[in-house]
PLY file of the C-alpha trace (Angstrom):
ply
format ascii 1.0
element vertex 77
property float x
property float y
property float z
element edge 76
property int vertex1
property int vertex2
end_header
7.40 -4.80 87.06
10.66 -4.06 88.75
12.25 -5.92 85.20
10.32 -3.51 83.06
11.39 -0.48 85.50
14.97 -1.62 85.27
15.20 -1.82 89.07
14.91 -4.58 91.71
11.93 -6.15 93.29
13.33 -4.80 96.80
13.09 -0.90 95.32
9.65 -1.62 93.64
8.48 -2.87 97.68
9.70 0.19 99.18
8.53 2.63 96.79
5.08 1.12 96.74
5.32 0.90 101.23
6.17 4.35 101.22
3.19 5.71 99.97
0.97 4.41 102.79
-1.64 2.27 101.40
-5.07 3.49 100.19
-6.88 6.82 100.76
-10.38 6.58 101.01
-12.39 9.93 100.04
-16.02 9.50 100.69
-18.58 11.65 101.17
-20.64 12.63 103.91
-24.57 13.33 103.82
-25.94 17.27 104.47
-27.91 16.81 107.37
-31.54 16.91 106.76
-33.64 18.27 109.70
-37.02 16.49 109.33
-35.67 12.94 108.71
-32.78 13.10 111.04
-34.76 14.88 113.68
-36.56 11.98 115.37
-38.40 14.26 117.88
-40.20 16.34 114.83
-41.92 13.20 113.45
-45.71 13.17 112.85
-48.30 10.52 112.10
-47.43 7.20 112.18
-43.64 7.64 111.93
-43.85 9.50 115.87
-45.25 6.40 116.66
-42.63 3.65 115.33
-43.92 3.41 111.77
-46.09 1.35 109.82
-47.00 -2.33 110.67
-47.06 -5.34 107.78
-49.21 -7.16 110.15
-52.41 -5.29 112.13
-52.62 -6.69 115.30
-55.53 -9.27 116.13
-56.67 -9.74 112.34
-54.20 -11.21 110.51
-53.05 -14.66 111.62
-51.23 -16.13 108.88
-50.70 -16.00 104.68
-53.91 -17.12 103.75
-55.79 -13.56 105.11
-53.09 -11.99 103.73
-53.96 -13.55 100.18
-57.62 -14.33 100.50
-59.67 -13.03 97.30
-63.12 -13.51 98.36
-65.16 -10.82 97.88
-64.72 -7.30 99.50
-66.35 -3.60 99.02
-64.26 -0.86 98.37
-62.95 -0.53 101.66
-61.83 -4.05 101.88
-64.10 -5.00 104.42
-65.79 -8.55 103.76
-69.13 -9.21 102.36
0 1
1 2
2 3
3 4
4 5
5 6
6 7
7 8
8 9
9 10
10 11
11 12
12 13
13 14
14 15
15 16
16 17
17 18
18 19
19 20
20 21
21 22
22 23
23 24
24 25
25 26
26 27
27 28
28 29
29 30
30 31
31 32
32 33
33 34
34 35
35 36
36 37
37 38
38 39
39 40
40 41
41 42
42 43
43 44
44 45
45 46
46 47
47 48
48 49
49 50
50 51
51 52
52 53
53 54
54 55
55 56
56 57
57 58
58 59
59 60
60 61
61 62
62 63
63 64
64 65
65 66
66 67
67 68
68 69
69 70
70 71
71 72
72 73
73 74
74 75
75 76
């Protein structure tokens, strides 16, 4: 570069040092009152949130992908 620029290497260094490296512009979020607000959660979310796993019925991946029969609730017959 500093061939192309007609310069030397040591002025290319110093002009590129000068500037002070990178500038990073990001953005920041609006705040959003019912999601950021822990104390205003209802349902299951006041509580911690959903579970994958319901305590004392499911013990391990064959409930979770048993096929038997079921009625519509997904109780078994």
């Amino acid at each position: 570069m500093a061939d192309k620029k007609g310069t030397s290497v040591d002025d290319v260094r110093t002009k590129i040092s000068s500037h002070g490296g990178p500038v990073l512009n990001g953005t920041k979020p609006d705040a959003v009152k019912f999601h950021d607000d822990k104390s205003l959660y209802t349902g299951v979310y006041a509580n911690g949130g959903p579970s994958s796993v319901d305590k004392g019925k499911i013990s391990d991946i064959s409930q979770t992908c048993d096929r038997t029969a079921a009625d519509v609730r997904g109780v078994k017959k």
